[in-house]
N, C-alpha and C positions, 0 to 999 in steps of 0.2 A: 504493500500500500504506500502510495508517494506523500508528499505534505502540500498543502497550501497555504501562502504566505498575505496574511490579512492585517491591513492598517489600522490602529487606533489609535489616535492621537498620535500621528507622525510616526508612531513604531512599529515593529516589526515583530508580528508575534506566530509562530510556525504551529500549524495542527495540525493533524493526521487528515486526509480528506474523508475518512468516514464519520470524523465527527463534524466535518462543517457543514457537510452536503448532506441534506437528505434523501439518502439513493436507495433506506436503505430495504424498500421496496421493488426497487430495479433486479432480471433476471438477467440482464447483461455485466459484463466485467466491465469496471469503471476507470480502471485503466489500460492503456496500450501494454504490453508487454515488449522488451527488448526485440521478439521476433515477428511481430504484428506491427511495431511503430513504423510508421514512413518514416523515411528520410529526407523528403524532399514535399513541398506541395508540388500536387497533382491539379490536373483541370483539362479543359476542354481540347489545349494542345495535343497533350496526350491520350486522349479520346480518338481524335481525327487522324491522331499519329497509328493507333491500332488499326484504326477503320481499313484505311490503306494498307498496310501490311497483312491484315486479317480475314479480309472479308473472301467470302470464293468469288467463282468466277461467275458472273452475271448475278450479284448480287444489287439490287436494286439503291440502297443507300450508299456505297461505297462513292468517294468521288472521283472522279471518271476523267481523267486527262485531259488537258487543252485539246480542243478540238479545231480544226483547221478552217472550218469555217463558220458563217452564221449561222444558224439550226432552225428550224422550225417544227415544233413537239406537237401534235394533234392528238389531242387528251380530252374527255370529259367533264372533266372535274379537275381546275385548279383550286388546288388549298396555299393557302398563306402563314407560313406559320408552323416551325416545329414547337408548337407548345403542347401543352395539355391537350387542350380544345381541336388543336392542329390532328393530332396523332388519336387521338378517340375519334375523328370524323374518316379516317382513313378505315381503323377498324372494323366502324359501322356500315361503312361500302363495303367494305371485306364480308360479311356475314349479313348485310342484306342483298346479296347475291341470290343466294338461296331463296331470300321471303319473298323479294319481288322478283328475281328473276331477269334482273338486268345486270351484263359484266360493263361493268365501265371502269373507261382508263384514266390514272392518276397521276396529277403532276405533283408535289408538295416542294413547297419552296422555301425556301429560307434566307434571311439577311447574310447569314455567314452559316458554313457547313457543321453548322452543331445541331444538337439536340435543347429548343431553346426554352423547355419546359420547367420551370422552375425546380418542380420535381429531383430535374437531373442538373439544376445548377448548384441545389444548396440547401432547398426548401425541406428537412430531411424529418421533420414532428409535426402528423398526421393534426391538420385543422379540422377538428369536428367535436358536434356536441354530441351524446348518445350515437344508436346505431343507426338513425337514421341514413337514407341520401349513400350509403357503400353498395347500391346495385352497378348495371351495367358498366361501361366500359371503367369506372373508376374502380368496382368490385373486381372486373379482371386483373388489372392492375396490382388492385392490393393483392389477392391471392396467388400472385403469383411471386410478389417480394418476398411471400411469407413463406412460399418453399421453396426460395433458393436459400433463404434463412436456416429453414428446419432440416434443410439438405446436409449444412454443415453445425448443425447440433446446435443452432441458435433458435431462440424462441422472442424476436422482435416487437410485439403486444405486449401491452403493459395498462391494464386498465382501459380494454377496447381503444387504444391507441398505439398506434404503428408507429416504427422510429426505423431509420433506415439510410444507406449512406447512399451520398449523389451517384458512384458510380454503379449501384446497384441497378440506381432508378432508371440510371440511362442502357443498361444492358439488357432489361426487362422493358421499356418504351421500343429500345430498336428494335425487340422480337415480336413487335406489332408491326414495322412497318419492311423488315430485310428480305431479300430473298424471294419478295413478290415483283415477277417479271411486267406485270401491270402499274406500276406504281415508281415511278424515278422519281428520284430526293435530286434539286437543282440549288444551286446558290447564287447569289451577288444583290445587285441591287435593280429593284423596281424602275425604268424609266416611264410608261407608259400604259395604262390601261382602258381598256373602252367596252363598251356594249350592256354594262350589266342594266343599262335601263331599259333594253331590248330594242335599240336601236343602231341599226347598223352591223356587222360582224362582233364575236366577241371573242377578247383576247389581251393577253399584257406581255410587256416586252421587257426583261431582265439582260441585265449585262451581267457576266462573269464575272469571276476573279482577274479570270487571264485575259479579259476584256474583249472576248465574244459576244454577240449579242445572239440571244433565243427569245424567237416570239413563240408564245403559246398559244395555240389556238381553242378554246374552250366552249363548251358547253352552258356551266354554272362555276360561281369564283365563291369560294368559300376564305372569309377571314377571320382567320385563328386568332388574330395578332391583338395583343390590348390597348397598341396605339391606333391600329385599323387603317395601314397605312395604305394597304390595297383598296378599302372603302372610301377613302378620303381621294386617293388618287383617280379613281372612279366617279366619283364628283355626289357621293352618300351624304346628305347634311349631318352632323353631329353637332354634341355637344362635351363640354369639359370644365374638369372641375366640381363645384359648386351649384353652380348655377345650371338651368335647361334651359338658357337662349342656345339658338341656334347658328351653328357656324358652319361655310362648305368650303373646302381648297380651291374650288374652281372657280365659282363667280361669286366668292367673299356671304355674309359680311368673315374679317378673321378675328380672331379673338386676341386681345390685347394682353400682355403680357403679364401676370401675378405682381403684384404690387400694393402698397400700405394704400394710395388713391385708391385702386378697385378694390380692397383688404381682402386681397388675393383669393378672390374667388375665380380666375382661371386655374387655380393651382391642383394640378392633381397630386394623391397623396407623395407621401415620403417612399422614396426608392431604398432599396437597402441591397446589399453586394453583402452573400448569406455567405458567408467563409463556412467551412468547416471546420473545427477546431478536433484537437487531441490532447486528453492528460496522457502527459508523460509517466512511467516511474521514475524516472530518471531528467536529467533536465531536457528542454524543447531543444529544438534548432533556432536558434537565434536569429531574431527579424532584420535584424542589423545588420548581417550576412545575408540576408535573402537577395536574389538578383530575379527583376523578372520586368520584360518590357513595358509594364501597365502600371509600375511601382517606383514613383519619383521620390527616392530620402530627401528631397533637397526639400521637400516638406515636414522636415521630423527634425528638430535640435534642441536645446535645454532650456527653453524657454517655453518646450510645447505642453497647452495644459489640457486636463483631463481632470472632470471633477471629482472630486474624493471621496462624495457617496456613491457614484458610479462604480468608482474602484473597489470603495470596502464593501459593496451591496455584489459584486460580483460571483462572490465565489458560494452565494446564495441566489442568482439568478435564474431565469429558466432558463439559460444558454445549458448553465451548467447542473441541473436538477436534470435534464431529458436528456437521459444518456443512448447515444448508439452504439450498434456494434461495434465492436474495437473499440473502445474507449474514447467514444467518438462525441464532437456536440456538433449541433448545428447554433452557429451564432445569428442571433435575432434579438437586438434589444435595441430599447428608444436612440440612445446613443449613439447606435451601430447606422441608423439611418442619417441618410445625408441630409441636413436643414435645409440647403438653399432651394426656395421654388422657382427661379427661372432654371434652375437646371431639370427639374423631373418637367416645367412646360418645354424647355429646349427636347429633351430625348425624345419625348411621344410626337413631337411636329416637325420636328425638323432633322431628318433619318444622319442627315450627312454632319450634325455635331458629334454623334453619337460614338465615333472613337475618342475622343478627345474627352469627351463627358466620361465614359469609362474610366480612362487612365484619375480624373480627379477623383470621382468616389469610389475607387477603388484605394488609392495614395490615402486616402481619410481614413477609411476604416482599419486597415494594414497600418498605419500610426497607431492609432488609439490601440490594437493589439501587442505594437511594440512597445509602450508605454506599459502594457501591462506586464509583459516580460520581463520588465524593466523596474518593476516598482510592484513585486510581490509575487508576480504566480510565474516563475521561470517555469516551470512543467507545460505550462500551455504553450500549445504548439498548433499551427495551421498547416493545413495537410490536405485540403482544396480550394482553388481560387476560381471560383465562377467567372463566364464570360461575360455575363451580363448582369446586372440588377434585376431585383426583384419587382418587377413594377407591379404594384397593389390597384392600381386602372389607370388609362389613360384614356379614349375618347369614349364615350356610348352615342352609335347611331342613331335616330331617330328613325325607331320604326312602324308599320302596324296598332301595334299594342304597346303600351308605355307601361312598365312594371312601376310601382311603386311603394315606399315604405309603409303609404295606407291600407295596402292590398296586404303587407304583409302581417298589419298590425289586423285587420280585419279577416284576415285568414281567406284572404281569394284563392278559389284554384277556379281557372279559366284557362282550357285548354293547354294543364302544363306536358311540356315537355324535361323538365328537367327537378330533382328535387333534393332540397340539403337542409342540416339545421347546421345553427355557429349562434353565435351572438346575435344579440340583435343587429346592432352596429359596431362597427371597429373602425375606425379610423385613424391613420398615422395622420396625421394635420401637421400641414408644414407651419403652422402659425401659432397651434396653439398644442401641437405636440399629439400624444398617443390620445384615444379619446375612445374608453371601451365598456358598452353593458352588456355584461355579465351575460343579462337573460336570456334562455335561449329561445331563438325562434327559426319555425320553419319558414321554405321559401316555395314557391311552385313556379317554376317560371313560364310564362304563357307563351305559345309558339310564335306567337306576332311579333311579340319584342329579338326576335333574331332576323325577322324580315325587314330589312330599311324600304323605309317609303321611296316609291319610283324609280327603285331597284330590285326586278320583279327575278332575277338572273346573280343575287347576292344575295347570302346568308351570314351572319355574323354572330358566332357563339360565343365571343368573349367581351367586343368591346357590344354591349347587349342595347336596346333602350328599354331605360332604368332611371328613375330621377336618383341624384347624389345620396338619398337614405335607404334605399333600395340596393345601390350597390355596394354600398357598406356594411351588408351582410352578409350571409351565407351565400351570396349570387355570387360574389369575387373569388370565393376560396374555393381550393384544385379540385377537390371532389367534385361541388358543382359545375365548372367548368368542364372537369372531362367527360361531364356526363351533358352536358351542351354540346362539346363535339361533336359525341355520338349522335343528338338530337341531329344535328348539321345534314352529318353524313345521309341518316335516315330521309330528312324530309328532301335532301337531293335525291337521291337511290330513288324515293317514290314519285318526286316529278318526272324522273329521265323515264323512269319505267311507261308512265302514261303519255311522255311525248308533252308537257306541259310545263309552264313557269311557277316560280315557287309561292307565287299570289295565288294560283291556282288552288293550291293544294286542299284538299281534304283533311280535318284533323285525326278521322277516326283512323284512316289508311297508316296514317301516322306512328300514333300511338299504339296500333295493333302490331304493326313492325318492332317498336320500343320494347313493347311487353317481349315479343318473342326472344329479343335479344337481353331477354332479362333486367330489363327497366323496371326498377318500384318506381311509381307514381302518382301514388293513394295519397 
């Protein structure tokens, strides 16, 4: 058993960590052992490093060598978005194959060649209240962490709550989408999209990495993405923030930027960059040594502060109470998110800040963990670095149906397709900090709020339309989202099947498909 080093009153008093931590209801080992510790953080690099070295041949996710010319992909179904909501709508074309009876081809696409689910970035302690909302594609999911878990004599549940490390999540998401000949993984960046208002051809145009350009030519566009930047570039009205006025990319009005004048209600919540942490037995690897492209020291010197309830409240946090396999935590706490709000409105609007935005909240947080290395808990150690932040929302469409926090208060269920409990509300507020009740409540999300108004040829399962109290519950969190996907997939699978737009649609046709594919939705 290792110690942890706790401040009071400026000094320095060392305990055993089984008496600081109350783990002592955890079935996992609470620390790394000598032959379990990384050495090194791990992350996304070395993901895409196996991918390539790893995958067989004519494996569908693998990425696929510069190609010599410009491409053009004729698919069915573009998705946007390896996220949660991304990789559950694949699934669900996967196995309503079967129900409806139609194969359709799949493009999914991504800003950069990851797996961009938070799941697999970092997000590693199951959001949920009771058992509600763990059916379809989010109950595959879980039960399938839980036996590669019980595979090697780990038992991951802890009080109907899952804990689990990023690269599990990403080894168990690829085995939803690898190895299916119908379905290529593409990457780079969005320049163009058109038709989803059913006018005209429909299609979007991505440029590579290596600076190819592939038009797709699609069917129906599904977006995964919680900034919606396929729905936005499509010209989908949305809204952000706070507030339900309405904004569109293509002919304005845009929304002004978070600020003490507007008391920043464009501001979507606080982004967070989920590190993985490890207690050591022994001491960590020193941050101070760490080298890595996205981690600038020249923000870290003896002047840098970190508050001292923050510090001494540590080593009783939930970072460090939810332990994962290997002696694992995932880090998520108020501090650990970035404050400034023109940065979380720069990521979701404006795609091409978004390396440069990385490299700062990434240098923040990776501080503040040096700092702690530094000033009590040498044993902790980081041992994954996400590629991306955790974004808690960024735009909702305007769709259909408007979810709202009255419907939830008043217990509506109106044609759901998707359902969770959590909190009532949670919100990271960049103004006025974490803002959370308790109570739990359920959520039913209605089909229409994934449909954007006069985009009859767009589905959108994550950035939903939802007023701001609405999606500060149980509608944000993975569960419900990956079972939005699914929703996604579904209600495409039953338009393509009938030869129809997704305004068209039937809800029973729907839901009957959901149910099959083992949807609770009572």
């Amino acid at each position: 058993m290792g110690a942890v080093w706790l401040l009071f009153d400026s000094s320095l008093i060392s305990l055993p960590l089984g008496e600081v931590l109350p783990w002592g209801k955890n079935s996992l080992p609470e620390t790394a052992s000598p032959a379990e510790a990384q050495a090194r953080p791990t992350g996304d690099r070395a993901f895409a490093e196996g991918l390539r070295s790893e995958s067989p041949e004519g494996s569908a996710p693998a990425p696929a060598p510069a190609r010599e010319s410009v491409g053009v992909r004729e698919v069915d179904v573009l998705i946007y978005g390896t996220t949660t909501a991304g990789i559950g709508a694949v699934r669900a074309l996967q196995l309503a194959e079967e129900g409806l009876g139609r194969h359709l081809r799949v493009a999914i696409v991504s800003g950069e060649h990851l797996l961009e689910s938070p799941l697999a970035q970092g997000l590693s302690v199951e959001d949920r209240y009771g058992k509600q909302g763990m059916s379809g594609f989010y109950g595959e999911f879980r039960k399938k962490v839980i036996a590669t878990y019980e595979a090697q004599g780990l038992h991951p549940v802890l009080d109907g709550r899952i804990r689990y490390e990023p690269e599990v999540a990403r080894e168990v998401l690829l085995s939803f989408i690898e190895g299916h000949p119908d379905v290529e993984w593409l990457s780079g960046e969005l320049r163009a999209a058109e038709g989803a208002d059913g006018q005209g051809p429909r299609y979007a145009v991505l440029e590579e990495p290596d600076g190819n350009v592939v038009r797709i030519n699609t069917e129906y566009f599904v977006d995964a993405s919680p900034e919606g930047d396929l729905g936005r570039l499509l010209g989908a009205s949305y809204m952000l923030g706070k507030g339900d006025e309405l904004y569109n990319q293509r002919t304005g009005p845009h929304p002004a930027p978070p600020s003490p004048e507007n008391e920043f209600v464009t501001a979507p919540q606080r982004f967070s960059f989920l590190l993985t942490l490890q207690v050591y037995e022994d001491e960590a690897p020193s941050l101070a040594n760490f080298e890595h492209d996205w981690y600038s020291k020249s923000t870290y010197g003896p002047s840098f502060e970190f508050a001292d309830h923050h510090r001494e409240g540590f080593a009783t946090s939930w970072t460090l109470r939810h332990v994962l396999p290997h002696g694992k935590r995932e880090l998520n706490e108020m501090w650990s998110d970035y404050p400034g709000p023109r940065a979380s409105f720069d990521w979701v609007l404006f795609p091409e800040k978004r390396p440069e935005l990385r490299e700062v909240m990434l240098s923040y947080v990776l501080d503040k963990m040096r700092y702690l290395q530094e000033h009590g808990y040498p044993e902790i150690g980081v041992v994954n670095i996400p590629s991306r932040p955790y974004v808690r929302d960024g735009v909702r469409f305007r769709g259909l149906d408007f979810y709202t926090g009255a419907d939830i208060d008043g217990e509506v269920v109106d044609q759901p397709v998707a359902h969770g409990v959590y909190a009532r509300y949670d919100r990271h507020d960049l103004s006025l900090g974490s803002l959370q009740d308790s109570e739990a409540a359920e959520v039913f999300v209605p089909m229409g709020a994934l449909l954007p108004r006069e985009h009859p040829y767009l589905v959108v399962p994550t950035a939903i339309s939802a007023d701001e109290s609405a999606i500060c519950s149980a509608v944000r969190m993975e569960p419900v989202r990956a079972n939005l996907g699914g929703a996604a997939g579904v209600m495409v699978a039953a338009a393509a099947a009938e030869g129809i737009d997704l305004h068209q649609l039937e809800y029973e046709t729907v839901r009957e498909e959901l149910e099959r594919q083992d949807y609770e939705l009572n």
